[in-house]
C-alpha positions as CSV (number, residue, x, y, z in Angstrom):
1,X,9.0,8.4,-26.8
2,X,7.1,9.7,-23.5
3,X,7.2,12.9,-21.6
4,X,7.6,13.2,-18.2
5,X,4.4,15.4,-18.5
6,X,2.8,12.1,-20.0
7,X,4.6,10.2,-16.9
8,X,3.4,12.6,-14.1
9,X,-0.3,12.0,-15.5
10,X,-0.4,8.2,-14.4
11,X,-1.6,6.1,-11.0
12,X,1.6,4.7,-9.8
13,X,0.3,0.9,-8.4
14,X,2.4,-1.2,-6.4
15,X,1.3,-4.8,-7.9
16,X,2.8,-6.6,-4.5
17,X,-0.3,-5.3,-2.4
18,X,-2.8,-3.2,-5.3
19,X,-2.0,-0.3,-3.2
20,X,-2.2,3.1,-5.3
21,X,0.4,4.8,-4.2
22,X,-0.6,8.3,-6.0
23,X,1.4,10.1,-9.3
24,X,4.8,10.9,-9.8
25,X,5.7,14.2,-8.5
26,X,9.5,14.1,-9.4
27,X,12.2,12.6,-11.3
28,X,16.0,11.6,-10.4
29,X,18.3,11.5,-13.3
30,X,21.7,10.9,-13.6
31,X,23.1,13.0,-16.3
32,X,26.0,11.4,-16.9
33,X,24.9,8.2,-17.6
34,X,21.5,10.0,-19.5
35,X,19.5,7.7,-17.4
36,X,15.8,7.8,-14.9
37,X,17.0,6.8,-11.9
38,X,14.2,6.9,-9.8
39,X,10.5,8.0,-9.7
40,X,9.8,10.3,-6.6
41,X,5.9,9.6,-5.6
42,X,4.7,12.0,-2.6
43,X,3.4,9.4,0.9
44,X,-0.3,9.8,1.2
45,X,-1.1,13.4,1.3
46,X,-3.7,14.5,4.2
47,X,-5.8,18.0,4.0
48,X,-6.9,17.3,0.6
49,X,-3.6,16.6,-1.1
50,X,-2.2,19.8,0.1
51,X,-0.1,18.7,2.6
52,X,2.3,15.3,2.3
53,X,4.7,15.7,5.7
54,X,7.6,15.6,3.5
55,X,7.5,11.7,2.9
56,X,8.4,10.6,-0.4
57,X,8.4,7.2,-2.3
58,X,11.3,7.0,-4.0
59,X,11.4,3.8,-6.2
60,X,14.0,2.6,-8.3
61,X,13.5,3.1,-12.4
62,X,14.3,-1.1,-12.2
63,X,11.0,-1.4,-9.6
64,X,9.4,-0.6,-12.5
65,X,7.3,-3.9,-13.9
66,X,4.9,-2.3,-16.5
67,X,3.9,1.6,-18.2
68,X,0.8,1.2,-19.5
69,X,-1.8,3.9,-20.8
70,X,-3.4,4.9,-17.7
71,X,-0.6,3.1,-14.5
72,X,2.5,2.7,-13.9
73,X,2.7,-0.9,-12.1
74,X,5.7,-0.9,-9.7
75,X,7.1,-3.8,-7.6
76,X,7.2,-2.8,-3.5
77,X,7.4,-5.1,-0.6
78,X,4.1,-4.0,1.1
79,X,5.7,-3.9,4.7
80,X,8.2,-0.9,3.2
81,X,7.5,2.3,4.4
82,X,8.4,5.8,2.4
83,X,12.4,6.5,2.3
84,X,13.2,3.0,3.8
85,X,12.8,1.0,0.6
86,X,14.9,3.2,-1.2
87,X,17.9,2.9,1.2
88,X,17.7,-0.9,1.4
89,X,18.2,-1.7,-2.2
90,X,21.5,-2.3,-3.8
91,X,22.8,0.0,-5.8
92,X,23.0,-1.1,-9.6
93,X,22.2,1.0,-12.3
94,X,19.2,1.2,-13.8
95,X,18.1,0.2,-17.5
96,X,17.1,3.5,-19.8
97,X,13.8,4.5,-20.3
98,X,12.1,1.9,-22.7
99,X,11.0,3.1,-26.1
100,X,7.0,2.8,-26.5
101,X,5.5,1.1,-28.9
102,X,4.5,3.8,-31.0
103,X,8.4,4.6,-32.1
């Protein structure tokens, strides 16, 4: 089992480009199907991380290639900007949250 806590704690990576696109700040769930939608990342922050503009990353639970210990390796097309990569995908469902190995 993880915790969002553990979750929020983690460099989300995009493996297309290496970019680090910062932690998880957020958290979509659909509650009727119990399942993580999406992963909200805050854009690149200015003023010291104070300050994002209001752009978000907000990437699909099925983006999702790899949680390991320290990253969260998710799969972006580098061109994609913050709020357009969301809007472009299809809309399946995605899988539930992976048990980890220590269940």
């Amino acid at each position: 089992m993880i915790k969002i806590s553990d979750l929020q704690a983690k460099d989300v990576v995009n493996v297309q480009d290496g970019q680090k696109l910062g932690q998880i700040h957020d958290v979509e769930i659909d509650l009727k199907m119990g399942q993580i939608k999406a992963i909200v990342v805050p854009a690149e922050s200015k003023l010291f991380g104070l300050i994002s503009g209001g752009k978000e990353w907000v990437i699909p639970w099925r983006q999702i290639v790899k949680i390991g210990t320290d990253v969260i390796l998710v799969r972006l097309h580098s061109t994609t900007s913050p709020h357009e990569y969301y809007d472009n995908l299809s809309s399946t469902q995605p899988p539930f949250l992976p048990p980890s190995p220590e269940d």
